[in-house]
Rosetta silent file (secondary structure, phi, psi, omega in degrees, C-alpha in Angstrom):
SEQUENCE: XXXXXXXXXXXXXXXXXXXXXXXXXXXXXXXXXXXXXXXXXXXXXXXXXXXXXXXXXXXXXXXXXXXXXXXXXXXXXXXXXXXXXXXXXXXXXXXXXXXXXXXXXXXXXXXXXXXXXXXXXXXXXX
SCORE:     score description
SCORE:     0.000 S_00000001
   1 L     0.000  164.753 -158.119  -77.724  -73.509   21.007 S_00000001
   2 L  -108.767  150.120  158.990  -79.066  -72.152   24.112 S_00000001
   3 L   -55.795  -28.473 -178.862  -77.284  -69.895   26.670 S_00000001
   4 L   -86.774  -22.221  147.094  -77.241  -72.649   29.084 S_00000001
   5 L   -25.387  -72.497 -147.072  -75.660  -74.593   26.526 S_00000001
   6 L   -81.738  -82.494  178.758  -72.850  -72.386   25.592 S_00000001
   7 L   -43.862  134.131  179.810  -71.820  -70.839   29.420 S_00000001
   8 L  -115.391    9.399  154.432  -70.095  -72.571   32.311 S_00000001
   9 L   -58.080  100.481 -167.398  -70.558  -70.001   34.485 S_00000001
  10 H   -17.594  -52.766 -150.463  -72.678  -70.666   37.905 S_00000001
  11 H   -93.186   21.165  103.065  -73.816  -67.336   38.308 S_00000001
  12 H   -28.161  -58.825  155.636  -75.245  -67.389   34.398 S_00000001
  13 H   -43.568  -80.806  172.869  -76.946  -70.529   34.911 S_00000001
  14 H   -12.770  -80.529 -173.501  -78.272  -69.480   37.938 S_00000001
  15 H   -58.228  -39.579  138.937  -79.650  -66.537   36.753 S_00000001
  16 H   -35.912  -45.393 -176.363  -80.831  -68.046   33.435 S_00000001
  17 H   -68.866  -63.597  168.241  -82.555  -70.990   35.552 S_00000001
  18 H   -25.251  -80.038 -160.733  -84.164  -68.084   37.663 S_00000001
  19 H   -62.333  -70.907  177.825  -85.687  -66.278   34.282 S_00000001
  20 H   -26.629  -60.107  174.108  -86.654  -69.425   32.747 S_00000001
  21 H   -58.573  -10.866 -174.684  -89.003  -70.417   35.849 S_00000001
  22 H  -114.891  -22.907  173.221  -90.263  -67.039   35.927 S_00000001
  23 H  -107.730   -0.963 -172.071  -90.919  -66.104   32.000 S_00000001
  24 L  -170.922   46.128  165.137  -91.678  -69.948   30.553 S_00000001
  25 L   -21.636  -60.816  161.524  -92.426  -72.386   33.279 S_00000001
  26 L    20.386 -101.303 -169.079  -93.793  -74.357   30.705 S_00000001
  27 L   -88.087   59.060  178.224  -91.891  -75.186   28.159 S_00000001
  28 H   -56.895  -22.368  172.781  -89.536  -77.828   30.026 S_00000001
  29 H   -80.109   43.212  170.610  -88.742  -79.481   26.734 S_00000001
  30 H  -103.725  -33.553 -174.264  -86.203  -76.308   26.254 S_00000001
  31 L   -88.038   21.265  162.604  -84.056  -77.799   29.154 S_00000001
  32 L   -51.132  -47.144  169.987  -83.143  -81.022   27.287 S_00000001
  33 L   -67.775  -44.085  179.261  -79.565  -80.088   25.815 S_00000001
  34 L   -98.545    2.908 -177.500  -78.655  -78.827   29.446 S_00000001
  35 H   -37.792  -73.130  168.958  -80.145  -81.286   32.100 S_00000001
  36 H   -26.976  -93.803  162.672  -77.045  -83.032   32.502 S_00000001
  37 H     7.236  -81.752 -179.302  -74.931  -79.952   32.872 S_00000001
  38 H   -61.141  -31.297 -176.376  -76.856  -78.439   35.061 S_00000001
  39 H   -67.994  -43.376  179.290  -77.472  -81.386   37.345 S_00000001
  40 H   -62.870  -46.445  154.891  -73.288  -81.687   37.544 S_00000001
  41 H   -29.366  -65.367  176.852  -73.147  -77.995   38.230 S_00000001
  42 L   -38.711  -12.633  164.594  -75.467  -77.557   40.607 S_00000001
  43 L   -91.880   -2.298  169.599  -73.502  -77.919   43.809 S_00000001
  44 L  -100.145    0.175  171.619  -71.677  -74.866   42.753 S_00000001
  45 L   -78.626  165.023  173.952  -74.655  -72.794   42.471 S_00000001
  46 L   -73.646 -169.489 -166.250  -76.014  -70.437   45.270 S_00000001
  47 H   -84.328  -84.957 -152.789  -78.587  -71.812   47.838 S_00000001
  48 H   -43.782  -68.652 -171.614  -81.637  -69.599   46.478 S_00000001
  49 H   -35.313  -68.448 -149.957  -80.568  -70.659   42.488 S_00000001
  50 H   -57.902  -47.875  172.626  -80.679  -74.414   43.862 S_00000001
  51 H   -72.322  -45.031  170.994  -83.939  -74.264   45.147 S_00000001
  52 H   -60.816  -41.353 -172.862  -85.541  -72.394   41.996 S_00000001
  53 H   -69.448  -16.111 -169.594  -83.569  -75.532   39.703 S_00000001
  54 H   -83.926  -41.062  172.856  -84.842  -78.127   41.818 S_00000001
  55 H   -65.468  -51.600 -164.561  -88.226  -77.320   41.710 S_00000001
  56 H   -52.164  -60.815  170.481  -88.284  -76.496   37.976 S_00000001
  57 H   -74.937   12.579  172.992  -86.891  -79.844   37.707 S_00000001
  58 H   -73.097  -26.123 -148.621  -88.701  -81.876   39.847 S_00000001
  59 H   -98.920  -44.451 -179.338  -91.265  -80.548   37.569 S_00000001
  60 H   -45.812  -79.367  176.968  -88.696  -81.697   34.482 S_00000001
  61 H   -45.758  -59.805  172.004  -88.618  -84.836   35.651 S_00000001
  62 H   -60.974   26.838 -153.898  -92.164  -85.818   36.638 S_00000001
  63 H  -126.951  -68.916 -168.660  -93.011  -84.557   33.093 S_00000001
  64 H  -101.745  -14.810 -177.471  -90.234  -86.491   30.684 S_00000001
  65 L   -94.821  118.559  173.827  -89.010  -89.338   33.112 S_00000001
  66 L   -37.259  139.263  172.449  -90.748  -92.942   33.157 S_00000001
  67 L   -72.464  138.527  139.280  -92.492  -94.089   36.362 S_00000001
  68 L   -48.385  119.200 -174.405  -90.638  -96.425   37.678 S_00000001
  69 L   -23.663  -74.307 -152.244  -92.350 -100.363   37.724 S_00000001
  70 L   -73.749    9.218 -166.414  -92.183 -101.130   41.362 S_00000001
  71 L   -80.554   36.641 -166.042  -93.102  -97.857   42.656 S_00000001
  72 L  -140.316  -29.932 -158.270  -96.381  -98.890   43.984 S_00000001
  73 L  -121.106   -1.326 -159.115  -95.739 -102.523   45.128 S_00000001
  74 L  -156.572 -179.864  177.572  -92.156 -102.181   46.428 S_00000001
  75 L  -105.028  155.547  170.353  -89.276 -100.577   47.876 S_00000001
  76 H   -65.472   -8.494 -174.237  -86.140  -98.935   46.267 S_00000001
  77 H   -85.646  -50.343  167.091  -84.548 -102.157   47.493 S_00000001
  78 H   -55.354  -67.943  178.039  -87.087 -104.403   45.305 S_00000001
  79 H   -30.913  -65.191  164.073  -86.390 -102.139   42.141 S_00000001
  80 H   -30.297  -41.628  179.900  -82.995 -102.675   42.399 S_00000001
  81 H   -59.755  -47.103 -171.058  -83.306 -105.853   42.663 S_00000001
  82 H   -62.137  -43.246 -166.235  -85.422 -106.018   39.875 S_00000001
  83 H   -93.652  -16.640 -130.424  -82.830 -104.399   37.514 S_00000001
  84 H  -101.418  -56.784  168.107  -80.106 -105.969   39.391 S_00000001
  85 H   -60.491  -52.283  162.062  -81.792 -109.409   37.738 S_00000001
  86 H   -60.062  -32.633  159.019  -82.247 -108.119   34.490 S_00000001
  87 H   -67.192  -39.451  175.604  -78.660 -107.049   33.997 S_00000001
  88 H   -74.956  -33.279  161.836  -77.581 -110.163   34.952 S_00000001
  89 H   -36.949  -62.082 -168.165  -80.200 -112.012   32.560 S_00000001
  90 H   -63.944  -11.585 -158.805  -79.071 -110.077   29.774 S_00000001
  91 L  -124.389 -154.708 -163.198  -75.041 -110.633   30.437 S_00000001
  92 H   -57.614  -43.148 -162.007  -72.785 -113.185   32.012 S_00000001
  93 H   -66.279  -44.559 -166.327  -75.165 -114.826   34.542 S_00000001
  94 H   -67.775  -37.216  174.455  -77.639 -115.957   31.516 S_00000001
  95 H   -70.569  -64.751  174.060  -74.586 -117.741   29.841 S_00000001
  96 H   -39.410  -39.493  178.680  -73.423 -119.311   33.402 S_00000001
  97 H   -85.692  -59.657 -175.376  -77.126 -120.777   34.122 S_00000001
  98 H   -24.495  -41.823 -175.675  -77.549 -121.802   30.539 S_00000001
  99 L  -103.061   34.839  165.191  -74.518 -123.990   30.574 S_00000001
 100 L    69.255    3.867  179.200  -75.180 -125.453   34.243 S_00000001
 101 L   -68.064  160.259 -174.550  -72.154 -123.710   36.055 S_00000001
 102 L   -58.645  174.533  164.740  -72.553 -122.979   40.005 S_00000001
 103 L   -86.128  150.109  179.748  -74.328 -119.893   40.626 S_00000001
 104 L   -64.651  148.189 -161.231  -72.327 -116.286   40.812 S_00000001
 105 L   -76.523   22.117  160.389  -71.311 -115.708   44.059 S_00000001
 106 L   -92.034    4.845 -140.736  -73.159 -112.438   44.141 S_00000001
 107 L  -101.555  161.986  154.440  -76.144 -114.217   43.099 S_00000001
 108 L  -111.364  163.620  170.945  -78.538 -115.310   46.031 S_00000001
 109 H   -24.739  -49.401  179.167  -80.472 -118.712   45.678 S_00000001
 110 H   -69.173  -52.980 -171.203  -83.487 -117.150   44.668 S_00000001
 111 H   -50.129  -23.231  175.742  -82.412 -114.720   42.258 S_00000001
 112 H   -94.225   -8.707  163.291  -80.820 -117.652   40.758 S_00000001
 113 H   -94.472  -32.754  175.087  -83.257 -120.256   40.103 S_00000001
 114 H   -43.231  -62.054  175.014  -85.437 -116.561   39.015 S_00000001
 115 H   -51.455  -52.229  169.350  -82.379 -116.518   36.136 S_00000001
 116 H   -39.489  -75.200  157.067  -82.808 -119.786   35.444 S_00000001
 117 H   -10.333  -69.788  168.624  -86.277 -119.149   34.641 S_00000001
 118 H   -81.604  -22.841  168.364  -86.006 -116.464   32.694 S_00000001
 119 H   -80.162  -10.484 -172.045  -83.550 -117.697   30.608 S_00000001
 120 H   -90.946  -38.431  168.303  -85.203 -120.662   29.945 S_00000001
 121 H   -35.360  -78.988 -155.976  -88.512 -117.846   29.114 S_00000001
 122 H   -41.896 -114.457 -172.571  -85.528 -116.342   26.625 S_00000001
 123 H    -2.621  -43.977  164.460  -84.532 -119.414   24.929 S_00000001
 124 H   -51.549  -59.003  174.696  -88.480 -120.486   23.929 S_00000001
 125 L   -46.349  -31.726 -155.745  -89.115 -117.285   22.583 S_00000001
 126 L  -115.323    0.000    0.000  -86.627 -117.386   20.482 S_00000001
């Protein structure tokens, strides 16, 4: 385990976060075990600490995190949307269109003949 593992101190992290950006920019797949951590943490750190973790991870992140689909063709409002439909495909709403019940009352028209759709996609495939 790593020091940033083991310690729950701020000013440890901090200061750990600090030497890590300055001796092994690098190697970002060392902050794997603490990402989390540190991301909960981080509003308890000092302002200067905050600003060194944020870059290194912005750097973390653009490195190990998937592009999002829609980020080219859409809004964070489409994306949502997007996932917003798939969760319901995968769950309750795909049973509810399947058997011909109203649509959920969260659902809007479109998104709901879209479910239809896709479940009817699901159902071929299989």
């Amino acid at each position: 385990q790593t020091l940033l593992d083991q310690d729950t101190s701020t000013m440890v992290l901090t200061s750990a976060m600090i030497a890590f950006s300055e001796l092994c920019p690098h190697r970002l797949e060392l902050l794997h075990t603490s990402y989390r951590k540190i991301c909960h943490l981080l509003t308890d750190m000092d302002e200067w600490g905050q600003v060194v973790i944020l870059e290194t991870y912005m750097r973390y992140c653009r490195r190990f995190f998937s592009e999002p689909q829609g980020r080219y063709w859409g809004s964070a409002e489409v994306i949502d949307r997007e996932r917003r439909i798939k969760r319901l495909v995968s769950g309750i709403a795909e049973a509810t269109v399947v058997a011909g019940h109203d649509k959920p009352e969260d659902t809007t028209s479109e998104e709901f003949s879209l479910l239809g759709d896709m479940a009817q996609q699901q159902q071929q495939q299989q």
